[in-house]
Backbone bond lengths (Angstrom), bond angles and torsions (degrees), N, CA, C in turn:
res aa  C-N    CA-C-N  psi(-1)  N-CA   C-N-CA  omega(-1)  CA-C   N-CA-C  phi
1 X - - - 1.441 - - 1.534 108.68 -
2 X 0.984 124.31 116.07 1.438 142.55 160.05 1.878 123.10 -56.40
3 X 1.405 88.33 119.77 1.971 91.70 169.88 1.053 136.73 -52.41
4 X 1.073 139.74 97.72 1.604 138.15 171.24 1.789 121.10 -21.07
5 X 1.069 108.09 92.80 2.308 105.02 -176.09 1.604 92.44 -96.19
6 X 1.865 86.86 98.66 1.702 96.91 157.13 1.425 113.01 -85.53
7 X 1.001 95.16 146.11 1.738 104.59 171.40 1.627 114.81 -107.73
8 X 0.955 104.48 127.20 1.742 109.13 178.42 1.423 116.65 -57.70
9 X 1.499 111.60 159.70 1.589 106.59 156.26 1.393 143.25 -83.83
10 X 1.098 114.57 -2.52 1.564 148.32 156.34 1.650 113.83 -131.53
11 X 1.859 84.18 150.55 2.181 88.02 154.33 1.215 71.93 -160.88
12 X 1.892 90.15 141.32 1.335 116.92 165.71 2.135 96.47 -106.83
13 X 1.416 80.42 125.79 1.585 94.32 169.87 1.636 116.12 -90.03
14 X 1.266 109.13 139.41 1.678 111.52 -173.44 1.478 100.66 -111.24
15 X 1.319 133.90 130.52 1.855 116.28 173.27 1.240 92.13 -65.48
16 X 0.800 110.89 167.10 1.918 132.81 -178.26 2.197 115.29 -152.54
17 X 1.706 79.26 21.67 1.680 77.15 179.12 1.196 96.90 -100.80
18 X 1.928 108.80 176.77 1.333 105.49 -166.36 1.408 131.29 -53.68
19 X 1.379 119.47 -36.93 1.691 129.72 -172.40 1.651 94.16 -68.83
20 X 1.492 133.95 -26.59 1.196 126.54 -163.94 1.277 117.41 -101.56
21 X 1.758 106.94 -13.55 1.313 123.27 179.97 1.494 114.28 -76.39
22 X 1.357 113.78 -39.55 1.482 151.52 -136.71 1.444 81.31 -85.54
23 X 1.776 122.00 -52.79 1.946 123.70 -147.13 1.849 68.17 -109.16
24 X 1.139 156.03 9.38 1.480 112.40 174.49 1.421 118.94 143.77
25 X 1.714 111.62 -13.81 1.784 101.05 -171.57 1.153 116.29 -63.21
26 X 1.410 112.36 -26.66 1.466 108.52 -156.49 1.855 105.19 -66.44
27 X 0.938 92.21 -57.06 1.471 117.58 166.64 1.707 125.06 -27.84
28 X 1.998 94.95 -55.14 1.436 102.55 169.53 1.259 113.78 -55.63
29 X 1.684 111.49 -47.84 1.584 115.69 177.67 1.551 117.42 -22.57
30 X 1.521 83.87 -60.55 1.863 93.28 -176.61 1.179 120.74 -80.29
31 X 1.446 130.66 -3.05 1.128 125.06 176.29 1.788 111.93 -90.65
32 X 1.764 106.18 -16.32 1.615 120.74 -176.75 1.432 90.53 -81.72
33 X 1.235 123.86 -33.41 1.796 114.51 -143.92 2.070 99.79 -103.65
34 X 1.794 98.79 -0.29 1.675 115.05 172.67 1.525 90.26 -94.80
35 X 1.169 136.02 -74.76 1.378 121.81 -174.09 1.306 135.75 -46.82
36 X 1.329 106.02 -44.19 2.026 120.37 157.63 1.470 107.76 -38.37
37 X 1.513 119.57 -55.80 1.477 137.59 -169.96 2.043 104.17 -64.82
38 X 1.475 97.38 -51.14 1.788 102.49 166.84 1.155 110.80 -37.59
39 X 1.289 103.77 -65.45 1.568 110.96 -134.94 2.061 103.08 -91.23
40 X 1.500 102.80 4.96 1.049 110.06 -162.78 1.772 154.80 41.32
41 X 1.361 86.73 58.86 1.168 123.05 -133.99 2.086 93.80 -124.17
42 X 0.915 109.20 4.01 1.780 120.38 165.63 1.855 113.88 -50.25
43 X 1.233 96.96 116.00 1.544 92.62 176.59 1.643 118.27 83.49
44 X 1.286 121.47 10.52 1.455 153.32 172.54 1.924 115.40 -111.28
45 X 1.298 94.25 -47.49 1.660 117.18 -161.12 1.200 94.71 -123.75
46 X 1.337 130.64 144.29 1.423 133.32 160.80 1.550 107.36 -146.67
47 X 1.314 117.37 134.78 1.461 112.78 175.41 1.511 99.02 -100.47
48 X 1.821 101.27 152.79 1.738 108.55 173.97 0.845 93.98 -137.42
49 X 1.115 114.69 150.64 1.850 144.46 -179.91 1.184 85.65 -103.16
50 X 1.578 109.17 135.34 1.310 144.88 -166.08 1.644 106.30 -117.02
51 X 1.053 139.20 114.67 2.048 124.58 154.60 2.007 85.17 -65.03
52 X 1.802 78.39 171.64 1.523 100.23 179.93 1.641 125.37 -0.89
53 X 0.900 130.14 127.64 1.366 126.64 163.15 1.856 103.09 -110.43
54 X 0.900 117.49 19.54 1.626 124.55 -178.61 1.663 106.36 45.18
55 X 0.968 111.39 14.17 2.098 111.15 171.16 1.253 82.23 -109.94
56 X 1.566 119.51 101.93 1.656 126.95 163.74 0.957 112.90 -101.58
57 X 1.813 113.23 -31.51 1.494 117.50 -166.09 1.282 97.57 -84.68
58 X 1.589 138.93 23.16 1.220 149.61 -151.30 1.648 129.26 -127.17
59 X 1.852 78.06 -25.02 1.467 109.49 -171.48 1.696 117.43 -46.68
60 X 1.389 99.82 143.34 1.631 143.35 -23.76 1.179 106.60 -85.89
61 X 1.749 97.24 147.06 1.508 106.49 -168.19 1.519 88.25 -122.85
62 X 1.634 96.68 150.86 1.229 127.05 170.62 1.628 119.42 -126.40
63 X 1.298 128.78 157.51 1.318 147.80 -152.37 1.387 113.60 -156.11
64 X 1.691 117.27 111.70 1.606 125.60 -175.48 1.398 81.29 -131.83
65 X 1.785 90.55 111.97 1.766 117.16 164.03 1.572 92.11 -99.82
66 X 1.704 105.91 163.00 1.154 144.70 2.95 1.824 99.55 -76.82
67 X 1.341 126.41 -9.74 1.047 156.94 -160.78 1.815 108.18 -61.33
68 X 1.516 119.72 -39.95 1.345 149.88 178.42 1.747 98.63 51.21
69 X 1.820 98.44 33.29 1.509 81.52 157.36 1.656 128.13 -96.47
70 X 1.485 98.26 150.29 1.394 100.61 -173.40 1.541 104.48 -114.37
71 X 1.468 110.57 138.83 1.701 108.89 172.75 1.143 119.10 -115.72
72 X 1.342 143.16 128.04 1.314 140.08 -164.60 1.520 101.76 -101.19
73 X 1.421 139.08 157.65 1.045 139.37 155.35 1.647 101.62 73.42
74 X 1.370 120.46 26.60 1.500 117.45 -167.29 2.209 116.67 -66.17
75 X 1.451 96.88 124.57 1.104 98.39 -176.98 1.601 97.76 -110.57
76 X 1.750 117.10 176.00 1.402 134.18 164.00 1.498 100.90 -29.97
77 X 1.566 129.65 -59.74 1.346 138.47 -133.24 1.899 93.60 -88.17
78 X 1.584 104.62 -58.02 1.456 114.94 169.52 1.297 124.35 -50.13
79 X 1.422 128.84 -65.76 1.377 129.03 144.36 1.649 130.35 -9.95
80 X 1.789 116.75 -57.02 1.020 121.27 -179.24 1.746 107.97 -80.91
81 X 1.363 107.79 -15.96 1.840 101.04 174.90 1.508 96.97 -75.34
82 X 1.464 118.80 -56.69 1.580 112.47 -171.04 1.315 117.47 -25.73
83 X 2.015 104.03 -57.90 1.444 105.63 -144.86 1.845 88.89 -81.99
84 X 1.134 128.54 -8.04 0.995 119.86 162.24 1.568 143.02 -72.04
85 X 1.220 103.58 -25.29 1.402 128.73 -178.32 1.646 111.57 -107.17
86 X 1.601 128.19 -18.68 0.988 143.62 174.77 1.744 110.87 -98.09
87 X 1.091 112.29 -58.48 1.491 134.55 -178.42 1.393 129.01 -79.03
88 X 1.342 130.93 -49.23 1.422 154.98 156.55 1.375 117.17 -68.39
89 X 1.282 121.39 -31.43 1.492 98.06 -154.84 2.069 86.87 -131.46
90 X 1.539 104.05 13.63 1.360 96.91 170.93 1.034 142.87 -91.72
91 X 1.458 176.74 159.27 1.408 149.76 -121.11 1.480 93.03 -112.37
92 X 1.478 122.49 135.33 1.503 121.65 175.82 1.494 102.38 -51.85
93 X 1.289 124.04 158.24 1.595 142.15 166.20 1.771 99.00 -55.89
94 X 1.414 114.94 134.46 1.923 109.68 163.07 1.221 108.68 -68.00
95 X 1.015 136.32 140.96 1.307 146.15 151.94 2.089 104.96 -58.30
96 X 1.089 102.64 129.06 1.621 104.70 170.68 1.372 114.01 -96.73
């Protein structure tokens, strides 16, 4: 018997290469994957760690698909508007 691969309705991607690691992704990771966990929101939302996204001079950048927003320079404060304005306040997926 084979596992069921759900796919979420969002993932916010964090860079996780060095210039992005260095100002904060790692960190954002955990600060996206504490609010997902709040808001109860597991198996809906998934964060991925990304290598390079080549925006270094950008660092750290983050990415909320299906959404294709991108944040440059992402801090605690920026991060927590996204997942709010991207994540929270976006229309649940229809069920088919």
């Amino acid at each position: 018997m084979s596992k069921r691969f759900d796919t979420p309705d969002k993932v916010i991607y964090v860079c996780t290469g060095s210039k992005c690691k260095k100002k904060g992704g790692k960190d954002l990771g955990k600060l996206f994957r504490s609010m997902i966990k709040e808001m109860g929101l597991k198996g809906q939302v998934e964060v991925v760690k990304t290598d390079c996204t080549d925006r270094c001079d950008f660092a750290p950048v983050t990415c909320i698909q299906p959404d294709n927003l991108w944040t440059p320079y992402t801090d605690e404060l920026k991060a927590k508007a996204a997942f709010q304005e991207h994540i929270l306040q976006a229309s649940p997926k229809e069920n088919h």
